[in-house]
Backbone as CSV, one residue per row, in Angstrom:
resi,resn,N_x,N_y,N_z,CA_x,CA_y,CA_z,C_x,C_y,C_z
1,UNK,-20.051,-17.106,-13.347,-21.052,-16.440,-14.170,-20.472,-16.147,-15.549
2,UNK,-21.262,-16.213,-16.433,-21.029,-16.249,-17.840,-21.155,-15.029,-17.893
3,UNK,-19.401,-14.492,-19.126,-19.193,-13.180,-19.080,-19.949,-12.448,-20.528
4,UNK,-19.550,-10.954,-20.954,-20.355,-10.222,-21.760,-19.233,-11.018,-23.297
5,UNK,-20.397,-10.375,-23.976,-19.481,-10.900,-25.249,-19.399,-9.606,-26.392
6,UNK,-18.302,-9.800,-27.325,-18.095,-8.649,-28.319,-19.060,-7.717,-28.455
7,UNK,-20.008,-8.680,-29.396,-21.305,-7.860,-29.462,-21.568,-6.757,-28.655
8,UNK,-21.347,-6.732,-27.174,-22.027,-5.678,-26.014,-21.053,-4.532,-25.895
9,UNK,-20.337,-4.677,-26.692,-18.789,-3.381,-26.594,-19.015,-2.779,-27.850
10,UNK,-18.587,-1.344,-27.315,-18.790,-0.344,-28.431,-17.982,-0.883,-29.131
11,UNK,-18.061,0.040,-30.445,-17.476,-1.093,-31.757,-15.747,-0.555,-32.099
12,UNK,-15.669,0.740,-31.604,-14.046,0.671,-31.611,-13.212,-0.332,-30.879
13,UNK,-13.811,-0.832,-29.632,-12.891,-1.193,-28.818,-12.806,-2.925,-28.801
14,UNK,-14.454,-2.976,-29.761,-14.630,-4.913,-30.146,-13.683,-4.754,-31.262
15,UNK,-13.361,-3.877,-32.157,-12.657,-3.923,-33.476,-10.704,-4.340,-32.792
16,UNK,-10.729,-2.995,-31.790,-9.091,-3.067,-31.326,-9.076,-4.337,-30.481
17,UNK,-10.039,-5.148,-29.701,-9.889,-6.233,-29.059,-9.391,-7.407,-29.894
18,UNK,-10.342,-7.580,-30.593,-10.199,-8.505,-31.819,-9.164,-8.368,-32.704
19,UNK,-8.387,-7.247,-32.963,-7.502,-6.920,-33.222,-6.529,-7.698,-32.639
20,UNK,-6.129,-7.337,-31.594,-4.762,-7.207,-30.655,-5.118,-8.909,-30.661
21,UNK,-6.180,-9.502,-30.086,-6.194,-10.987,-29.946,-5.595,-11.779,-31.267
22,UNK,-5.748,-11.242,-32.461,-5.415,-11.914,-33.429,-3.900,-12.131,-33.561
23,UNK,-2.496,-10.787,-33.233,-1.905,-10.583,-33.228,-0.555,-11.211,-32.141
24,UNK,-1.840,-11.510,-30.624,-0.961,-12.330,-29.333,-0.795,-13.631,-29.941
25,UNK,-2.393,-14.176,-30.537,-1.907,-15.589,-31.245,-0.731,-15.713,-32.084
26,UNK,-0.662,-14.628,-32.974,0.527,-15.009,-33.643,1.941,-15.011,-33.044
27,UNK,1.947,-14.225,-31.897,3.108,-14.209,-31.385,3.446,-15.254,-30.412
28,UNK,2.520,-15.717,-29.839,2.173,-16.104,-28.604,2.023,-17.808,-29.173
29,UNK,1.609,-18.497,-29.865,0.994,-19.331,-30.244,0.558,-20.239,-29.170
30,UNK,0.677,-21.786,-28.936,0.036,-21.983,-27.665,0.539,-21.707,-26.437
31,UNK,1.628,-20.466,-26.134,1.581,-19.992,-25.363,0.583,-18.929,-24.626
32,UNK,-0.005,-19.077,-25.713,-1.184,-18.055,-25.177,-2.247,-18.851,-24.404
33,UNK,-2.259,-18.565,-23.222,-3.281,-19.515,-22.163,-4.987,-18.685,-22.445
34,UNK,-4.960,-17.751,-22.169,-6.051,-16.898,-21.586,-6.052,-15.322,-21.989
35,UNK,-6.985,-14.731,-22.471,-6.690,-13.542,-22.679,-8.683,-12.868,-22.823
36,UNK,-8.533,-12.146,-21.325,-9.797,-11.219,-21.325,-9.791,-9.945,-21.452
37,UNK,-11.365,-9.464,-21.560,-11.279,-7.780,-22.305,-12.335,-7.375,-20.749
38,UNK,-11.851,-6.558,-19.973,-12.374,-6.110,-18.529,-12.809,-4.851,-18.647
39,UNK,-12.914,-3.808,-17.331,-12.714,-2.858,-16.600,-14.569,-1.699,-17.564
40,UNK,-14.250,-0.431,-17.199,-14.973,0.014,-17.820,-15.520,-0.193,-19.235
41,UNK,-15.415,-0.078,-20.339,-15.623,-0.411,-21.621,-16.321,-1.248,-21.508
42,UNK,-16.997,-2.510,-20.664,-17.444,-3.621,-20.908,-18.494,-3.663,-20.389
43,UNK,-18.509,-2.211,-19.494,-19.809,-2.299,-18.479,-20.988,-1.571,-19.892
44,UNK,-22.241,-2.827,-19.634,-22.978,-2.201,-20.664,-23.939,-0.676,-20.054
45,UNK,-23.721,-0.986,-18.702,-24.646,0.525,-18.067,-23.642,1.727,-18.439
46,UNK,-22.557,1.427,-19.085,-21.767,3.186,-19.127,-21.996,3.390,-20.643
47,UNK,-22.170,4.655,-20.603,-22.148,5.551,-22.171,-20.421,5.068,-22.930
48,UNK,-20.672,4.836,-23.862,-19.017,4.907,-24.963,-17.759,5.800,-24.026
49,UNK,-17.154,5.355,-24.009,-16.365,6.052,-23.221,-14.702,5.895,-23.988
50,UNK,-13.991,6.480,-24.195,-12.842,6.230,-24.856,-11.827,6.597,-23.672
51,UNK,-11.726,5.095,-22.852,-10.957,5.269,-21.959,-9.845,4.356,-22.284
52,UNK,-8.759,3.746,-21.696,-7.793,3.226,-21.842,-8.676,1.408,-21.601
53,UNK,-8.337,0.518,-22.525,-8.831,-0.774,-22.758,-7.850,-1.935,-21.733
54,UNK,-8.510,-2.035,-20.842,-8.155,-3.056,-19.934,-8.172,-4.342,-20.054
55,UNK,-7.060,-5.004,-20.138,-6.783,-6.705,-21.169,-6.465,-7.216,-19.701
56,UNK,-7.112,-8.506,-19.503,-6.054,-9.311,-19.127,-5.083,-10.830,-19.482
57,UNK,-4.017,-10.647,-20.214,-3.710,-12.083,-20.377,-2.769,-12.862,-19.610
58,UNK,-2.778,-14.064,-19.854,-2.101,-15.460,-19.019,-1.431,-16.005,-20.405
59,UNK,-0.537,-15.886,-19.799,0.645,-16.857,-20.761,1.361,-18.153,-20.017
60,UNK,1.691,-19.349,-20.907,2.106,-20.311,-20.165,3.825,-19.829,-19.757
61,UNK,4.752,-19.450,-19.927,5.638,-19.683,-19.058,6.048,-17.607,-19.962
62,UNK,7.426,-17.530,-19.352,7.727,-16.082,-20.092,8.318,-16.152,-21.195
63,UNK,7.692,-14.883,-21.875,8.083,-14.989,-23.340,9.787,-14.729,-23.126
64,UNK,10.373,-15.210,-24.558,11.844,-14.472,-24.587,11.402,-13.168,-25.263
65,UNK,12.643,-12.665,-25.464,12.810,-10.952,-25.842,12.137,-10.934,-27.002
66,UNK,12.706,-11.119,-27.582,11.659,-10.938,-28.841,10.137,-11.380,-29.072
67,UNK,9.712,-12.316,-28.242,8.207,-12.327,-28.798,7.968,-11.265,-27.907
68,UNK,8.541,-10.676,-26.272,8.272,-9.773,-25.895,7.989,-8.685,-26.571
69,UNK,8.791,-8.275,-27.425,8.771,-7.089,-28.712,7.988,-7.235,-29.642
70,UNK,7.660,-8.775,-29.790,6.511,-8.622,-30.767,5.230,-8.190,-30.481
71,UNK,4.956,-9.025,-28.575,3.698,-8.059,-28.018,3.633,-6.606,-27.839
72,UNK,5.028,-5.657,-27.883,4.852,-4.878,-27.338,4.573,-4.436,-29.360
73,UNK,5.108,-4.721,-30.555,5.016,-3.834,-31.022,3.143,-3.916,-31.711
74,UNK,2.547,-5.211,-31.184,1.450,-5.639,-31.674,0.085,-4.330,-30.714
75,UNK,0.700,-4.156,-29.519,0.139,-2.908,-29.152,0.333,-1.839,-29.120
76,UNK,1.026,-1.220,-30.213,1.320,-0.598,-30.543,0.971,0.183,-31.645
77,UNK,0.700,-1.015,-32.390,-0.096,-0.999,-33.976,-1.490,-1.030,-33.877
78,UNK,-2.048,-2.040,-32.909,-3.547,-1.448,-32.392,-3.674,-0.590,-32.021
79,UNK,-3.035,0.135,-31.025,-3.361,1.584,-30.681,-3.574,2.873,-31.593
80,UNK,-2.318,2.474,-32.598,-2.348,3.519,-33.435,-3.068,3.309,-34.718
81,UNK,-3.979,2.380,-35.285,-5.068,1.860,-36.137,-6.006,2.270,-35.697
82,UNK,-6.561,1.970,-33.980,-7.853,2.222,-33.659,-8.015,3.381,-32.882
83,UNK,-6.830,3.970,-32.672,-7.244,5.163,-31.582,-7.632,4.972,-30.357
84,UNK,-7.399,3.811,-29.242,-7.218,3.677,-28.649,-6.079,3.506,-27.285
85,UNK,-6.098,3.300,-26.197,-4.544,2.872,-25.274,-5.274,2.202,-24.752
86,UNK,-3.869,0.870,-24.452,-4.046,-0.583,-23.506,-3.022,-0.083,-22.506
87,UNK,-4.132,-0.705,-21.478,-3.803,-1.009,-19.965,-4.044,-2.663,-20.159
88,UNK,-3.172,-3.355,-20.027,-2.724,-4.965,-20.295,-1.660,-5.167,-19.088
89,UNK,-2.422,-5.969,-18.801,-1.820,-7.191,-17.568,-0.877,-8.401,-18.164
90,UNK,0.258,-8.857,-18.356,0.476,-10.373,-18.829,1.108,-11.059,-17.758
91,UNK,0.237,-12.453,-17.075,0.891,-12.867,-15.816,0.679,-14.414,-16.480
92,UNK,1.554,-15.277,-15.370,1.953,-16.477,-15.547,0.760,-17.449,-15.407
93,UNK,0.092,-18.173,-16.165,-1.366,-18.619,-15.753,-1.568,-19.815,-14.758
94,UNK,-0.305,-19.794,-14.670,0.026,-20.546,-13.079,-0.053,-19.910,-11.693
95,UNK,0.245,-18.657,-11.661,0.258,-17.467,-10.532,-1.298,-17.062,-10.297
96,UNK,-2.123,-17.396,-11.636,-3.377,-16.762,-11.401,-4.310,-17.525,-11.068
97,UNK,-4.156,-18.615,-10.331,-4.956,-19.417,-9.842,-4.749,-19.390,-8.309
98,UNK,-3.927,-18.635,-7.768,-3.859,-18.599,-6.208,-4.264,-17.232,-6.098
99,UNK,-4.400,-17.099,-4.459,-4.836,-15.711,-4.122,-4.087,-14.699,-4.269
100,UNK,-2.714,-15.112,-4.140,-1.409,-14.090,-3.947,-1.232,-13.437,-5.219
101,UNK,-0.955,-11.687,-5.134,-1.152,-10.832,-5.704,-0.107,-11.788,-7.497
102,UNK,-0.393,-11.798,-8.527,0.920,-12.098,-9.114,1.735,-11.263,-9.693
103,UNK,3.103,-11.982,-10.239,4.102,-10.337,-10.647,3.696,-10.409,-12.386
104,UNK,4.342,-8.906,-12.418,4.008,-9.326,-14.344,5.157,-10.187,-14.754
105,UNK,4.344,-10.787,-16.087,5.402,-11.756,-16.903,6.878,-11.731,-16.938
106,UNK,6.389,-10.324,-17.057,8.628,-9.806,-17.696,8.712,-8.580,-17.018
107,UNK,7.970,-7.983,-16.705,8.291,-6.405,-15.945,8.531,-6.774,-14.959
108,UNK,10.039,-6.120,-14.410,10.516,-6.073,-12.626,9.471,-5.492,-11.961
109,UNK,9.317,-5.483,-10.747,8.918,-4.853,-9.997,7.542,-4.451,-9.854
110,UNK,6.903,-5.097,-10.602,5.543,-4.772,-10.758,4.456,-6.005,-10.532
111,UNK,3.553,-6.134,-9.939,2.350,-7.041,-9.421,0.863,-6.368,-8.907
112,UNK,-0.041,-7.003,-9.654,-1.324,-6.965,-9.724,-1.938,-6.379,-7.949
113,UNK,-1.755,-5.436,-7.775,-1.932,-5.053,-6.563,-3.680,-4.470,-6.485
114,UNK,-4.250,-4.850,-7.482,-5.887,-4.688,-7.064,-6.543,-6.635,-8.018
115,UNK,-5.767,-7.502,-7.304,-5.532,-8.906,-7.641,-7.599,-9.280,-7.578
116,UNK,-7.472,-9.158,-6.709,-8.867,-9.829,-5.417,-10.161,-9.014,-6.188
117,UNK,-9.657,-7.399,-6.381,-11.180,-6.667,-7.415,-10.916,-7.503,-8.350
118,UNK,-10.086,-7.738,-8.961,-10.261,-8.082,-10.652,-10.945,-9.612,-10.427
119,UNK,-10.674,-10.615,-9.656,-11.463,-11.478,-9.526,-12.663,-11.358,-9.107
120,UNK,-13.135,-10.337,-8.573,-14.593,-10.272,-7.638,-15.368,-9.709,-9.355
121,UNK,-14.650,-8.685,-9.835,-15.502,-8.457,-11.122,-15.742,-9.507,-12.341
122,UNK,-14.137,-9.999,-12.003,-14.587,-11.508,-13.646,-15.431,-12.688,-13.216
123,UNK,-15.506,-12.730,-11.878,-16.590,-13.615,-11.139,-17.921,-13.434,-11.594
124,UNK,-18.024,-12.029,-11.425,-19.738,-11.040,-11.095,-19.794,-11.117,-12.773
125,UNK,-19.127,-11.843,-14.015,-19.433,-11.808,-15.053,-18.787,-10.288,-15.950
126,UNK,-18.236,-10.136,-15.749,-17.357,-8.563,-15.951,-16.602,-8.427,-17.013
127,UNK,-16.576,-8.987,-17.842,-14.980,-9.542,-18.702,-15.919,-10.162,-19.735
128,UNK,-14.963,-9.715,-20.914,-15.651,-10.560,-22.567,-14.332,-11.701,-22.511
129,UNK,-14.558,-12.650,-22.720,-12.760,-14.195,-22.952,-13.183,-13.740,-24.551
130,UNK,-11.657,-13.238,-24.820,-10.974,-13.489,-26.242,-10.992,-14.348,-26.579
131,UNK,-9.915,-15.182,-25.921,-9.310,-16.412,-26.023,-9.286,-17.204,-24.847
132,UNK,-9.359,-18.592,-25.098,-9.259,-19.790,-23.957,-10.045,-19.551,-23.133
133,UNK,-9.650,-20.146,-21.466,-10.599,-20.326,-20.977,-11.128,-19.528,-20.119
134,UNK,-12.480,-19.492,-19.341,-13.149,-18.671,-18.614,-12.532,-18.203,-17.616
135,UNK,-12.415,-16.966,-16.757,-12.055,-16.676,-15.184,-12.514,-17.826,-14.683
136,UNK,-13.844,-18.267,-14.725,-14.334,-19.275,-13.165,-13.374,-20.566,-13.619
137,UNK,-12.811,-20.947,-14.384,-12.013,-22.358,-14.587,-10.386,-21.616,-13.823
138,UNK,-10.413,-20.353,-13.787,-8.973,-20.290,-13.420,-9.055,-19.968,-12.567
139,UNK,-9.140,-18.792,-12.065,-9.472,-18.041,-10.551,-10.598,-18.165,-9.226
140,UNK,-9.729,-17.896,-8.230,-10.295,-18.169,-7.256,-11.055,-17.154,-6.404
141,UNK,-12.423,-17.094,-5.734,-13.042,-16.061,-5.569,-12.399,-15.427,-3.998
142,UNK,-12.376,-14.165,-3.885,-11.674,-13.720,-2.900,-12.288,-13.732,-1.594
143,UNK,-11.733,-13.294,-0.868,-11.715,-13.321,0.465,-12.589,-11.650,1.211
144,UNK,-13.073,-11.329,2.179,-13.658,-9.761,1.916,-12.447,-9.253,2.234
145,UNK,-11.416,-9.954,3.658,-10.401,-9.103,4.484,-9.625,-9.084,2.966
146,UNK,-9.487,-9.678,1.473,-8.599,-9.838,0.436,-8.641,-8.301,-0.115
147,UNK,-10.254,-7.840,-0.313,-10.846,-7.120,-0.658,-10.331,-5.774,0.089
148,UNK,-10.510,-5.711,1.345,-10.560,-4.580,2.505,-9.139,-4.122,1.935
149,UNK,-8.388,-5.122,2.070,-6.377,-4.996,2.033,-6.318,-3.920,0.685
150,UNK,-6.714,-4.084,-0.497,-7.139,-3.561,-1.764,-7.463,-2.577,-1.769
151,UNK,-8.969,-2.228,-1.304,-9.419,-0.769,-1.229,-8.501,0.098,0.060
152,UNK,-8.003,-0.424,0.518,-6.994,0.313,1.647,-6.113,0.902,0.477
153,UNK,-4.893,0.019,-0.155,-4.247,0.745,-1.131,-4.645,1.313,-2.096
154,UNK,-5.604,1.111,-2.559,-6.639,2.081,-3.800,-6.455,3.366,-3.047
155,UNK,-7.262,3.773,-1.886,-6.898,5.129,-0.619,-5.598,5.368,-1.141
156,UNK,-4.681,4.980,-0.460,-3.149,4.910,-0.489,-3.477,5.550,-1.977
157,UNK,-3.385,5.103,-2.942,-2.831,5.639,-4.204,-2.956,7.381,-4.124
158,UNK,-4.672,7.011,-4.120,-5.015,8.409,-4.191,-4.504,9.143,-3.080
159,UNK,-3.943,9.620,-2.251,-3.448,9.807,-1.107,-2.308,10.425,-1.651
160,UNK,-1.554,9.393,-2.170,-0.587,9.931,-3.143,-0.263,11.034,-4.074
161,UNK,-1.079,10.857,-4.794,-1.541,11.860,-5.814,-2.232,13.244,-5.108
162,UNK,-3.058,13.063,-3.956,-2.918,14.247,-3.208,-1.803,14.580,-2.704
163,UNK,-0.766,13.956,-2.270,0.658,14.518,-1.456,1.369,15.393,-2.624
164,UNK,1.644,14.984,-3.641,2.320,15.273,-4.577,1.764,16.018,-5.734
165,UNK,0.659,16.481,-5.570,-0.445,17.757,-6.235,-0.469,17.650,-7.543
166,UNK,-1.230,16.018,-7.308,-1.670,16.117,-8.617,-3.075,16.138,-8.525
167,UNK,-3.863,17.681,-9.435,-4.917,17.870,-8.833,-5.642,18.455,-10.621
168,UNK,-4.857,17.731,-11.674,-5.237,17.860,-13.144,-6.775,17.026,-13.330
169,UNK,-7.525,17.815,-14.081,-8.675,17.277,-14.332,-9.332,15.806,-14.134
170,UNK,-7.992,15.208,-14.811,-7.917,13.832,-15.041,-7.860,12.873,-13.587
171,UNK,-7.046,13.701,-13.172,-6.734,12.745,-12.064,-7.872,12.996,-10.820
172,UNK,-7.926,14.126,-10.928,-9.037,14.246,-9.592,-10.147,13.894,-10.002
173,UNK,-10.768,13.366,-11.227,-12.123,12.740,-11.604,-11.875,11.030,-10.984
174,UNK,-10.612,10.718,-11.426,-9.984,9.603,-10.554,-10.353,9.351,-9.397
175,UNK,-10.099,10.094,-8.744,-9.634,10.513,-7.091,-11.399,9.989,-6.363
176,UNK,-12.296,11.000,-6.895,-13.646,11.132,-6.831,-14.610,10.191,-6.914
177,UNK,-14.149,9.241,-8.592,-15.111,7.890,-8.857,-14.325,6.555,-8.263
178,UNK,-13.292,7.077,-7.951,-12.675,5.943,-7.667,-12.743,5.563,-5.731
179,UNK,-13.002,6.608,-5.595,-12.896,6.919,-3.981,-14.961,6.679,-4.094
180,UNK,-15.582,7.025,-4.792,-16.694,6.715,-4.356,-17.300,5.113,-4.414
181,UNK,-16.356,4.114,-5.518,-16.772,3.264,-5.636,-15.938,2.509,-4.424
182,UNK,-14.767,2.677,-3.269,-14.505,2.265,-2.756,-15.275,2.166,-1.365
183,UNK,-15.992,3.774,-0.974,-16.946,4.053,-0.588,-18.121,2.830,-0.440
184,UNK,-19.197,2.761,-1.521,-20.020,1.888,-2.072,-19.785,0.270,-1.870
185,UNK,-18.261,0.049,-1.751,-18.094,-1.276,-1.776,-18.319,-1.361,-0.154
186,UNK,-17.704,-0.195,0.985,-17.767,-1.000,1.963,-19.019,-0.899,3.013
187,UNK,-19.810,-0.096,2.113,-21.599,-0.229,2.754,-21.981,-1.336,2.138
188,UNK,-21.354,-1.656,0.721,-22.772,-2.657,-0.277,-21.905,-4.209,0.550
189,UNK,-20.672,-4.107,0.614,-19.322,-5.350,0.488,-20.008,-6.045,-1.020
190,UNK,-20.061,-4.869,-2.114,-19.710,-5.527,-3.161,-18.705,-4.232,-3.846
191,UNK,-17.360,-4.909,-4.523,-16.849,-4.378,-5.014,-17.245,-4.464,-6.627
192,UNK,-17.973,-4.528,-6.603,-18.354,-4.810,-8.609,-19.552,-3.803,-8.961
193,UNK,-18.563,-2.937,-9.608,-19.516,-1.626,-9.860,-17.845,-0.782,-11.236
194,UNK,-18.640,-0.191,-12.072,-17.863,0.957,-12.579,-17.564,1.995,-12.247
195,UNK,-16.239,2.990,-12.169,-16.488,4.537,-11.845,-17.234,5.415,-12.398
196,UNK,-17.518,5.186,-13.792,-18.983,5.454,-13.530,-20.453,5.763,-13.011
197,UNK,-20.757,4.773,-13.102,-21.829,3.986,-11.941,-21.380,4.212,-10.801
198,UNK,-20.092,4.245,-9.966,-20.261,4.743,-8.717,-20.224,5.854,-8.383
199,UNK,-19.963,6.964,-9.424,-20.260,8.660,-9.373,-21.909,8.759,-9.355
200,UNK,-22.564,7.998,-9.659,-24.036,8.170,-9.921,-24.478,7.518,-8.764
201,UNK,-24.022,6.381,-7.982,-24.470,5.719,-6.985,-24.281,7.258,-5.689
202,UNK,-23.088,7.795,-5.535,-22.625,8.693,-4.936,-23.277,9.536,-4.587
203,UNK,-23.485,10.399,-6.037,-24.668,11.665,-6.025,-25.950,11.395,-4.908
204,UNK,-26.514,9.740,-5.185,-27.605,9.489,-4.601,-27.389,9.167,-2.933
205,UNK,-26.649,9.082,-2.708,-25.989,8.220,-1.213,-25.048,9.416,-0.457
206,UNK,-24.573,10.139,-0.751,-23.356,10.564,-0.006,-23.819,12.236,0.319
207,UNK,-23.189,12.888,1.245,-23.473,14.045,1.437,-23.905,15.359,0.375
208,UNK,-25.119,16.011,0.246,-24.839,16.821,-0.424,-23.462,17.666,-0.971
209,UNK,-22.869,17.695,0.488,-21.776,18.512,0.550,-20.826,18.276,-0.655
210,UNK,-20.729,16.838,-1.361,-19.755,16.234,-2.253,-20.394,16.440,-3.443
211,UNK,-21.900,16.674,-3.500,-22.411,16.477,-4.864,-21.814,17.619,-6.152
212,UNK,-21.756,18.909,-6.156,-21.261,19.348,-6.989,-19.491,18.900,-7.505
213,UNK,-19.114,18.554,-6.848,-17.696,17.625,-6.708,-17.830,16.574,-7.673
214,UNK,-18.593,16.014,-7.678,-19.231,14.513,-7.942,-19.633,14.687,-9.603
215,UNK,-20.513,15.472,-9.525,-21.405,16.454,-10.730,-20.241,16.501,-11.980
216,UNK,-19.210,17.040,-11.351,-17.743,17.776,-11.835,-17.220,16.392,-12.459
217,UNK,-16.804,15.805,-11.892,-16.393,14.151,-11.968,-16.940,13.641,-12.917
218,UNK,-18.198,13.079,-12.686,-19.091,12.612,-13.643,-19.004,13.335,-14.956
219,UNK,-19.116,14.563,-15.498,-18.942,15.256,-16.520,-17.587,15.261,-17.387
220,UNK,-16.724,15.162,-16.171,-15.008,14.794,-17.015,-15.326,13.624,-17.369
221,UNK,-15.577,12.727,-16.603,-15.387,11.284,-17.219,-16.236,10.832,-18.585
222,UNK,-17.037,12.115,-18.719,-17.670,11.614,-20.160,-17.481,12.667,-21.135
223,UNK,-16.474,13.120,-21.018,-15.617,14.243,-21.965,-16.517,15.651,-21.819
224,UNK,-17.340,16.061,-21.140,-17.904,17.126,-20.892,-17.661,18.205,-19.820
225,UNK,-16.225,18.347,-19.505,-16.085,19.016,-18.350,-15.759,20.430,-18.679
226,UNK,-16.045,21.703,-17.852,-15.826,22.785,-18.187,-14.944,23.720,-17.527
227,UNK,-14.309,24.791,-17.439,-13.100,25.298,-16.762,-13.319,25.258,-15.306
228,UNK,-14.560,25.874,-15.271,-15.254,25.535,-13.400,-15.160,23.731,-12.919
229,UNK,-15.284,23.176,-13.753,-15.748,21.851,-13.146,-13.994,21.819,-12.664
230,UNK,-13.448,21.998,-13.549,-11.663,21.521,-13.078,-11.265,22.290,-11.830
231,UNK,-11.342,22.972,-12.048,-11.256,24.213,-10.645,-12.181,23.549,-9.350
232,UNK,-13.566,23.324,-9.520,-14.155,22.480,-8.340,-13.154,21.336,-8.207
233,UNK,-12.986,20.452,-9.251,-12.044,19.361,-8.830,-10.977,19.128,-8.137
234,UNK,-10.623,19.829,-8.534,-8.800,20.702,-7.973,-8.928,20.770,-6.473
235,UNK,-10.220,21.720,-6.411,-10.149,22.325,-4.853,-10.958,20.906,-3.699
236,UNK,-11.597,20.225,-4.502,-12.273,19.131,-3.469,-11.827,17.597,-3.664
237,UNK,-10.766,17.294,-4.432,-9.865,16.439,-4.493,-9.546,15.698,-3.078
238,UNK,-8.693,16.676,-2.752,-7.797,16.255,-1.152,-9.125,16.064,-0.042
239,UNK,-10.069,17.025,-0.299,-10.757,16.849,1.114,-11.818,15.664,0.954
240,UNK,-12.114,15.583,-0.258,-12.817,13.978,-1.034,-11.919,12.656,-0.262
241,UNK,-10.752,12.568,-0.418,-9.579,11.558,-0.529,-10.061,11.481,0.974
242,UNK,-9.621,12.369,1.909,-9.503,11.892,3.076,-11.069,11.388,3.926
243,UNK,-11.950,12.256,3.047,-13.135,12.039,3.611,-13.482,10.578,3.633
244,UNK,-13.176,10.126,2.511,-13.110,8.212,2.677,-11.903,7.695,3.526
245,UNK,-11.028,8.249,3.413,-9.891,7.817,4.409,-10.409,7.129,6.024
246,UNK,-11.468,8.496,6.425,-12.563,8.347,7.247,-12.752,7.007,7.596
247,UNK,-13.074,6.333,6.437,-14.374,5.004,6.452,-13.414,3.881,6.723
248,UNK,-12.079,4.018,5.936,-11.152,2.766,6.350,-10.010,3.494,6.743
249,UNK,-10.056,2.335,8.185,-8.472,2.876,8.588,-7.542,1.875,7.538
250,UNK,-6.188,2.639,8.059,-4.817,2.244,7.037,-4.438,0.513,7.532
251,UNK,-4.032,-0.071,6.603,-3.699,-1.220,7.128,-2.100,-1.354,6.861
252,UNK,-1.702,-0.368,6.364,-0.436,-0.051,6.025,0.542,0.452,6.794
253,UNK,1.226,-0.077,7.658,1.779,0.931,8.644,3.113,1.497,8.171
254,UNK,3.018,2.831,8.140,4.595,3.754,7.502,4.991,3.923,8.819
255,UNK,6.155,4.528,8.430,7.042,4.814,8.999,7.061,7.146,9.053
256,UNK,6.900,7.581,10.118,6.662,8.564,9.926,7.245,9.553,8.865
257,UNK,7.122,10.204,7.363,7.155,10.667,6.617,7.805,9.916,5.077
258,UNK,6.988,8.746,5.643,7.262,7.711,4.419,5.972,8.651,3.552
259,UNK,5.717,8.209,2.357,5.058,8.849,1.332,4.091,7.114,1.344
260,UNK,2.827,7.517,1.374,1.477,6.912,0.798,2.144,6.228,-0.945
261,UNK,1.978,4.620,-0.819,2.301,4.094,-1.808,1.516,4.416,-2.757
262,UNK,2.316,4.118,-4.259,1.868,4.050,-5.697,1.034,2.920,-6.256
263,UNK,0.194,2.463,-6.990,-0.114,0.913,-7.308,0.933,0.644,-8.017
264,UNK,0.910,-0.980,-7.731,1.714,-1.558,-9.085,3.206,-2.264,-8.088
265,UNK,3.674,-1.561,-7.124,4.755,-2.058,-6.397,4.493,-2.152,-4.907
């Protein structure tokens, strides 16, 4: 499916896109395979949102150190021009044509561990292409058990962040849209929806009991939250988290007082 284009993005984030794309070319030259603009920001059903700008690019083999430094200082200079932060992916555009999660370009230890959503959304048309060629010429559409494995560790994250009390505004609006759209995916088995949109799907679908929770959520995420809403958040965080925990069991098996993994490793 043919994805959104500049035009449909608020205009800070078509300005910093277009930006930063101009800047990989130069560094990058035809090493630059592929480079899309994803995640919230692109969804035209959400209000402006000045959230962190979700890139994904494909490069043909790894940069050396220095063009490394040149990407890093090229986002750097967008950020601080447009007032924005990148959340940027750079993987091998060879890795991104199989199912298996891939690692980043040059960062140890780190791989695309929500691999299978990001294809189910650039599939469902989700993504503006900067540069080169489309998701459907590269990627392959997932699997549901690909999917299930995914929203299991999505849980896991948040799980996390409950063990270790993090229960800041920010994060428990997280916890909430992110746990409801995992929710949503495994009544709809579609994972292609915004946190956004799945705080609003929520309200309509899920127990009263969650709605002022939800209410709370929804209001942070669009910069309107008030000292009560954080305080509701705080306190219905953990019992939110597990309440989906509910819906999927773990496919993860620990080891008794192992700690609920992080994304990313």
């Amino acid at each position: 499916m043919a994805g959104l284009t500049l035009q449909d993005l608020p205009p800070t984030a078509r300005a910093a896109w277009s930006d930063l794309r101009d800047r990989l070319r130069s560094a990058l030259g035809e090493d630059l395979v592929a480079m899309w603009a994803h995640g919230g920001t692109t969804s035209v059903a959400d209000p402006a949102h000045a959230g962190d700008l979700d890139t994904y690019v494909l490069v043909r083999r790894r940069p050396d150190e220095a063009t490394i430094r040149r990407i890093e200082l090229a986002h750097d200079a967008t950020a601080r021009e447009h007032g924005v932060e990148w959340d940027a992916w750079y993987v091998l555009a060879d890795d991104a044509r199989g199912s298996e999660p891939p690692d980043h370009a040059w960062r140890e230890r780190c791989r695309d561990t929500t691999w299978a959503i990001h294809r189910a959304h650039w599939l469902a048309g989700r993504y503006v292409n900067l540069h080169g060629a489309d998701p459907d010429g590269v990627v392959v559409a997932p699997a549901w058990d690909e999917l299930l494995g995914e929203l299991d560790r999505e849980i896991e994250h948040l799980e996390r962040h409950v063990v270790e009390g993090d229960t800041d505004p920010y994060e428990a609006t997280y916890a909430l849209l992110t746990g409801s759209r995992i929710l949503r995916a495994l009544e709809t088995r579609d994972v292609v929806i915004s946190k956004r949109a799945a705080g609003t799907w929520a309200l309509e679908h899920l127990p009263v009991r969650w709605h002022p929770a939800l209410g709370a959520a929804v209001r942070t995420y669009d910069g309107q939250w008030t000292p009560a809403d954080a305080d509701l958040l705080a306190a219905d965080m953990a019992p939110f988290v597990a309440f989906v925990r509910q819906h999927l069991a773990s496919t993860n098996a620990r080891s008794p007082g192992d700690l609920p993994r992080w994304s990313g490793f």
